[in-house]
N, C-alpha and C positions, 0 to 999 in steps of 0.2 A: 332612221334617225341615229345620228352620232353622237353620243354624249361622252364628254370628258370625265376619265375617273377624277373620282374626289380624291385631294389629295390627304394623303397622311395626315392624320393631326400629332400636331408638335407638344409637347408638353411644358415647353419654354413659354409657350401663345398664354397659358393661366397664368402664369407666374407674375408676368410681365406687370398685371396694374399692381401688387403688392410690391413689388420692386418700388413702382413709382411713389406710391404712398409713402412708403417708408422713407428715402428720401427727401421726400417733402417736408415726411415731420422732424427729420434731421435737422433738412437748413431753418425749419421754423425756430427751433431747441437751440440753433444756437447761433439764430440773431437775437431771439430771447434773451438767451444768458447773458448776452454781452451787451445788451442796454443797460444793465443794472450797475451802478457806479460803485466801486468797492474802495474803502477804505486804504490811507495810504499801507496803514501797517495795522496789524491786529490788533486789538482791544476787548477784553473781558470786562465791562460796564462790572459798578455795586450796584447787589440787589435792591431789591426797595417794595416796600408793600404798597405801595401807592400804583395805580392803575389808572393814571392821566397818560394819555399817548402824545409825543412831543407833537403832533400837527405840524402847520408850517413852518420854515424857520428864517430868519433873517443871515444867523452866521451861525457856523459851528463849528467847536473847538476841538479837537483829539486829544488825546494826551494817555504815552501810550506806557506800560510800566517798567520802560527803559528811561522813561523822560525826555521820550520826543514830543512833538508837539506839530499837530497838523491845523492849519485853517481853511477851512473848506474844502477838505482833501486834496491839499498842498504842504506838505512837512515843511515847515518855519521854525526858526531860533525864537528865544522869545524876545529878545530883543525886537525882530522881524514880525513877529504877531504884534506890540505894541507900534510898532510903526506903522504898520497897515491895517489895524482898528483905526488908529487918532483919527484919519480922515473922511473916514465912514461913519465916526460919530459925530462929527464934527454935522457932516453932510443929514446927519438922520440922528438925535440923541435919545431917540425910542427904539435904538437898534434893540432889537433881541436877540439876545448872544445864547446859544446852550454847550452847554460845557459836558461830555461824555471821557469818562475820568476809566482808565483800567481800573476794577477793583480791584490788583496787588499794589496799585504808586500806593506810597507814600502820603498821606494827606495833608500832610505838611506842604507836600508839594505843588498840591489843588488848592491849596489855603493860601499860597505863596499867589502864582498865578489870577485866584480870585481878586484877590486885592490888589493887583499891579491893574485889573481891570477895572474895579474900582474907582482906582488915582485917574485912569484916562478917562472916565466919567459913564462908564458901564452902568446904569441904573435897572434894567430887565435885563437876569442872569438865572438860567433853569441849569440844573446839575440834572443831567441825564442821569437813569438809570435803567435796570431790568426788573420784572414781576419775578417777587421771591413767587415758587412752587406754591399754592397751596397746603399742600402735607407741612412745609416746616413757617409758616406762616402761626398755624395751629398750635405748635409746638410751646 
């Protein structure tokens, strides 16, 4: 009887299903990431002791502490934010607007804004914020 030697083992042959894992959880990691909708430009929300989570929202406003100003994660004028509210209120006057304000603007600025939403008949208006720490909660 003939038997064929065995051949060599490779040490490439272990490797191989960790390669493929890893990979895997690469392309998983980063169609992951990139489902997640990111704001136009950065924003540092005020704090706030209050611990209501905004839930779902109808429209939401940016407003960033250069005094830009995004609707829906589209940077608009405000001119262009009051033109394209009017007809969504118009369409639905239960809109819910929330409004997510940099804490360094101005709040002259958010005060301005509020009330120009207001005039075009805004009645449910939530001013976003963030959960102060605990430790200075206490304080």
């Amino acid at each position: 009887m003939h038997f064929t030697p065995p051949r060599p083992k490779n040490e490439d042959d272990r490797i191989l299903p960790l390669i493929n894992v890893v990979f895997l959880l690469l392309i998983f990691f980063m169609l992951a990431g990139s489902l997640s909708a990111s704001d136009p430009f950065k924003i540092d929300p005020a704090h706030s002791a209050s611990q209501a989570s905004p839930g779902e929202m109808d429209v939401q406003i940016l407003m960033g502490s250069d005094g830009q100003i995004a609707l829906d994660g589209v940077v608009v004028s405000q001119s262009d934010l009051i033109a394209t509210l009017t007809p969504r209120l118009a369409e639905n006057p239960e809109t819910l607007v929330r409004l997510r304000a940099d804490g360094g603007i101005n709040a002259t600025a958010v005060i301005s804004v509020m009330e120009k939403l207001h005039k075009i008949g805004v009645t449910r208006l939530k001013l976003l914020t963030v959960p102060v720490p605990e430790t200075e909660v206490l304080q």
